[in-house]
Structures are given as structure tokens and as C-alpha cells.
C-alpha positions as CSV (number, residue, x, y, z in Angstrom):
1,X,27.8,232.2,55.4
2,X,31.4,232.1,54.7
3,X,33.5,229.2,54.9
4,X,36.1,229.0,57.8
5,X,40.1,228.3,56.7
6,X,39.8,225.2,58.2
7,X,36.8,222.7,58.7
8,X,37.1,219.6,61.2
9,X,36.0,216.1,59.8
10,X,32.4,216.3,61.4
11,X,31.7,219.6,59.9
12,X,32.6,218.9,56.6
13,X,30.9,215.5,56.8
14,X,27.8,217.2,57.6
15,X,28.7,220.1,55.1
16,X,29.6,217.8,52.1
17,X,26.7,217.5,50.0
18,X,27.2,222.3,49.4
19,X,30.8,222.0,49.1
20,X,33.2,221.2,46.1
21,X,35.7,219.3,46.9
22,X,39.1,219.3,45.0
23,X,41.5,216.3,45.8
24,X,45.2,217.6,45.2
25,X,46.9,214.6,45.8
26,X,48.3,212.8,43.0
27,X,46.0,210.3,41.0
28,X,47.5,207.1,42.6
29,X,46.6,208.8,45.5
30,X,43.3,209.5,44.6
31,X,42.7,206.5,43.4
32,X,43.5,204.7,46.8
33,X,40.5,206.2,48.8
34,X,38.9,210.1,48.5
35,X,36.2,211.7,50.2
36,X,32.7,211.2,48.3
37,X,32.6,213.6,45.6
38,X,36.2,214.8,45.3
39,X,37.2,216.0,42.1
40,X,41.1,214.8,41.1
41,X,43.3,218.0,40.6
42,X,46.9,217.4,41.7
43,X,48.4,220.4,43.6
44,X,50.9,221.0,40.2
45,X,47.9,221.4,38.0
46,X,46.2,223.6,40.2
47,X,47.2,227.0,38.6
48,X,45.5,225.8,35.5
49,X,42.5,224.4,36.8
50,X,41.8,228.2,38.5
51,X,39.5,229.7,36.1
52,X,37.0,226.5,36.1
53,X,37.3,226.2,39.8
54,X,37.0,230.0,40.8
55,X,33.3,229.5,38.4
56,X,33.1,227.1,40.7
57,X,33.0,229.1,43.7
58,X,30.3,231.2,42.0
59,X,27.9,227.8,43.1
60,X,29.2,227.2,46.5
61,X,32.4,226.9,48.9
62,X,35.1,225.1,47.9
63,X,37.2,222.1,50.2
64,X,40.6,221.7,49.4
65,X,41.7,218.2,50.7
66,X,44.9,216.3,50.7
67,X,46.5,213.5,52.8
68,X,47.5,215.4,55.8
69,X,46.6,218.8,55.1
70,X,50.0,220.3,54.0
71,X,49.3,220.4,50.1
72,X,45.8,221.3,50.7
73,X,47.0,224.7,52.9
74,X,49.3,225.5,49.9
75,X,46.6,225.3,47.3
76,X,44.8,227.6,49.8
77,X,47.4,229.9,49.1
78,X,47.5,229.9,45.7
79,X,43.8,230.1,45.6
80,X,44.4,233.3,48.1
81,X,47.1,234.8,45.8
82,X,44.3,234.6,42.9
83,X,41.0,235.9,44.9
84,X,39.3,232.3,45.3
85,X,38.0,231.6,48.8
86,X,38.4,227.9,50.2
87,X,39.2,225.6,53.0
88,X,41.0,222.8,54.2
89,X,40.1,219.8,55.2
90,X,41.9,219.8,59.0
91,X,44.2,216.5,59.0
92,X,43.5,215.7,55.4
93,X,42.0,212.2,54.3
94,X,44.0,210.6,56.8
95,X,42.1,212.1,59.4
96,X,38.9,211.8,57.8
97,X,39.1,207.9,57.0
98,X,40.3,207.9,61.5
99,X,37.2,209.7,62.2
100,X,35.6,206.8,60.6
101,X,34.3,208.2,57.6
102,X,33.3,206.6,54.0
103,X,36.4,206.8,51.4
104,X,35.3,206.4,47.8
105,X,37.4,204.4,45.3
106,X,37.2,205.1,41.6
107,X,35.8,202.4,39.9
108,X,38.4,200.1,38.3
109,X,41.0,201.5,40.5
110,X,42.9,198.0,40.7
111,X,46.5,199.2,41.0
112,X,47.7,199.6,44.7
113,X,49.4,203.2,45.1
114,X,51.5,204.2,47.7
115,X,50.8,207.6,49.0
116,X,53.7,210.4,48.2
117,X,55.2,210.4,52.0
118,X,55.5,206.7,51.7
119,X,57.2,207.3,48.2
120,X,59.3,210.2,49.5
121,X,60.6,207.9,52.4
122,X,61.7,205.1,50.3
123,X,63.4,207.3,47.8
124,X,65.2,209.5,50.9
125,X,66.1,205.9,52.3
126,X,67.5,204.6,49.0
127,X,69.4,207.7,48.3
128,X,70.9,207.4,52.2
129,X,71.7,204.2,52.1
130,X,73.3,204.4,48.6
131,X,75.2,207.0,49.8
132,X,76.7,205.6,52.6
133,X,78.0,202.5,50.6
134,X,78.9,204.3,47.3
135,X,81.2,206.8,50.7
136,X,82.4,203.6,52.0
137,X,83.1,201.0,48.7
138,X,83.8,204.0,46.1
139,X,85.0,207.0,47.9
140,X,84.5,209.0,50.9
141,X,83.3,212.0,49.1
142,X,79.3,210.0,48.0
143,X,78.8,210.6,51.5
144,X,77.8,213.8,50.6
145,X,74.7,212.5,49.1
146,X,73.3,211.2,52.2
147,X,74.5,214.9,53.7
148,X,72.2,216.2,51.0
149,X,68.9,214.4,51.9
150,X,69.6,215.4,55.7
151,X,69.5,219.3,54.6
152,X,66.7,218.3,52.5
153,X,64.6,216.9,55.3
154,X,65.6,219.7,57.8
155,X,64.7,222.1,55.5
156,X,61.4,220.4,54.3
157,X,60.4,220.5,57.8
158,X,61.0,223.9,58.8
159,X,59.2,225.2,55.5
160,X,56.3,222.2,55.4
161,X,57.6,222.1,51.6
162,X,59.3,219.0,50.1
163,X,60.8,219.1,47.1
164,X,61.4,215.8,46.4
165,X,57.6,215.6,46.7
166,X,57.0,217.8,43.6
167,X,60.1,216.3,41.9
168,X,57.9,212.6,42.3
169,X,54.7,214.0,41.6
170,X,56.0,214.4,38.3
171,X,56.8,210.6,37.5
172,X,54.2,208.9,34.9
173,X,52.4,207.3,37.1
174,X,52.0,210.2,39.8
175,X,50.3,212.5,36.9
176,X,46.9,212.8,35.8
177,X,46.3,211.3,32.1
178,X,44.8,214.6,30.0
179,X,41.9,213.3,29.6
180,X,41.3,212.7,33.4
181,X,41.7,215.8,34.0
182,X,40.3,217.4,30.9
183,X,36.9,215.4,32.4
184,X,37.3,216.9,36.0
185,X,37.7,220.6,34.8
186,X,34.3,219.7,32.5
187,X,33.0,218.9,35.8
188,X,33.8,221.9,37.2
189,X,32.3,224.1,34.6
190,X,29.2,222.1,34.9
191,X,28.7,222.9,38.7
């Protein structure tokens, strides 16, 4: 049976205990609630976790899942570009924890972490708002910067991309320590 491109809540619920499921949100993210037997590789360390998860496709289907869905359907499409089959998790975590579904917290996961929209939002408003005053107490011209984060959110929408996304993902404490992920490609290989 081949895996569809997309698999609802329910069906992947019922599904779990065949699948492998990679997380490719950041490990504050992952930290803060993940489906049962997720496996932590952020989306920016997916090109080198493909050999140890294309093995594991050789054991069963693969679930890609994120918050929403958007970095999940671009790991699909890396995984396409590279001959590895999986799906998505349709709405992400967030839909799976509406659906009223178990999320698993890593044990000794103490620190709260805000999720990357929520950090993208306050760094977008900080960088608005300090533009406006820097325009209006410096010079006009720092107005540009809040001109900037417009374009930037227009064109983030139109190409469900953000770039300041991957430019926070690659703050300390959005990345995975080495040996975190060292562990999760082990488990991989093990499948």
C-alpha cells in the first residue's frame, strides 16, 4: 500500500504504530508537544539526515510533520527531489493536538518554547515598530525597514516560504545540540 501525500489526523492516528515519523520543527518546538514517536530532525538538517531516513523507508512509510503543515510539505519536496516517498501530516501538530489527540513531551523538557510563527511575529513586530520610531526620532529614511518586513510578509505569503523563519531557526536555542541529533539518526539506522 502506498502512502497518500497527505494523511488526515484520524488516519495517521490509526496508522502511527507502521509509520516513521520525522518532526521538522525546531527542538524548542519539539520539545513543547510532538506526536508519539516523532523523531527531532529540523527542516535545515534534513538534507543530511537523507541517507538514514531513506533506510528508513526501506522498513515502512515515512510522516513528515510540522506545526501547520508548511515545513512538513517542503521536506516532502526535498525528500521528492531525492527519490524518498513520504507524507504529511494535514494541518500539522496543531491540528492533531485540535483533533484531540495525545502530544508527547520529552522528558525534562522544562523550558517553555515559543513556536517559530510566534517568534517570527514578535521579531516582524519589533523590527516594524523600531522602524517607525528610528523614521520618526532619527530620520525619515528607517522607515524603510518597516517597508522591508511588509515585502517580506507579502512575499512569504505568496511563496508559503519565510525567510526570517530559517534565518531564526538558526539561533542557539532553535538548533539541535549534535548529540541530539547524532541519537535520532542512530535511531533511524536502527529501524
Amino acid at each position: 500500500m502506498t502512502t497518500p501525500t497527505v494523511l488526515a489526523t484520524d488516519e495517521a492516528r490509526t496508522r502511527l504504530h507502521e509509520l516513521t515519523v520525522i518532526d521538522v520543527r525546531t527542538p524548542g518546538e519539539y520539545a513543547g508537544g510532538h506526536l508519539p514517536g516523532a523523531l527531532n530532525i529540523p527542516l535545515d538538517q534534513i538534507r543530511r539526515a537523507l541517507p538514514d531516513i531513506r533506510h528508513a523507508t526501506g522498513h515502512g512509510d515515512v510522516l513528515v510533520v510540522c506545526a501547520s503543515g508548511a515545513r512538513s510539505e517542503n521536506a516532502c519536496k526535498i525528500f521528492a527531489e531525492n527519490g524518498v516517498t513520504a507524507a504529511t501530516l494535514s494541518g500539522g501538530t496543531g491540528a492533531w493536538a485540535a483533533d484531540g489527540h495525545e502530544l508527547h513531551r520529552p522528558q525534562g523538557a522544562s523550558r517553555t518554547s515559543w513556536g517559530m510563527e510566534r517568534q517570527v511575529r514578535l521579531t516582524a513586530g519589533v523590527i516594524v515598530l523600531l522602524g517607525l520610531l528610528l523614521g520618526l526620532v532619527v530620520h525619515p529614511a528607517f522607515q524603510l525597514l518597516s517597508a522591508g518586513i511588509a515585502a517580506g510578509l507579502v512575499f512569504s505569503a505568496l511563496t508559503n516560504t519565510c525567510g526570517m523563519a530559517a534565518m531564526l531557526a538558526r539561533l542557539p536555542h532553535n538548533r539541535p545540540r549534535a548529540a541530539d541529533l547524532d541519537k535520532t539518526l542512530a535511531a533511524l539506522r536502527n529501524r
